[in-house]
C-alpha positions in Angstrom: 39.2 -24.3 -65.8 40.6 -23.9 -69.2 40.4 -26.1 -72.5 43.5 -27.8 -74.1 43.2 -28.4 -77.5 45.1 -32.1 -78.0 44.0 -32.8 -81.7 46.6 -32.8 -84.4 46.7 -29.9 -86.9 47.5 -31.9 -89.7 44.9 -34.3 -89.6 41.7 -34.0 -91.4 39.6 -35.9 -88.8 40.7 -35.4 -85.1 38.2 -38.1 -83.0 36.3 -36.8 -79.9 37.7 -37.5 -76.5 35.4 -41.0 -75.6 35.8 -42.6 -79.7 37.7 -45.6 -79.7 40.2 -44.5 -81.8 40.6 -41.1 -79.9 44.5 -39.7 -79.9 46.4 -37.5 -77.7 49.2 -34.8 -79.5 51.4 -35.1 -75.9 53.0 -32.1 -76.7 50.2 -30.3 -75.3 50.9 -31.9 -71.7 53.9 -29.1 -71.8 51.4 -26.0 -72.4 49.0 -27.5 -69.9 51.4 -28.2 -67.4 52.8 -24.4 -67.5 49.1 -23.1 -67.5 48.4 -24.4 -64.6 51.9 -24.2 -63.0 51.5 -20.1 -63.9 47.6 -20.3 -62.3 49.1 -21.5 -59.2 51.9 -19.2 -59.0 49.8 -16.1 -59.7 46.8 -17.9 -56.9 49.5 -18.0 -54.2 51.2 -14.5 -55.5 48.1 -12.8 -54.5 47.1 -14.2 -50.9 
């Protein structure tokens, strides 16, 4: 389990995950994505 930061960095106020007016930066998808990509390659590397 890791945390992705999703808030923008140029925003003063960056709203928690369950606010109503709550907004995703999806350019973070792309760094999850790998992490997890490289999490499983290393996982399956190993066995």
């Amino acid at each position: 389990m890791f945390r992705l930061g999703v808030g923008y960095k140029e925003r003063i106020i960056n709203h928690p995950l369950h606010h109503p007016q709550f907004e995703v930066d999806e350019s973070a998808i792309t760094t999850g994505v790998v992490t997890m990509a490289y999490a499983a390659y290393k996982y399956w590397l190993s066995k």
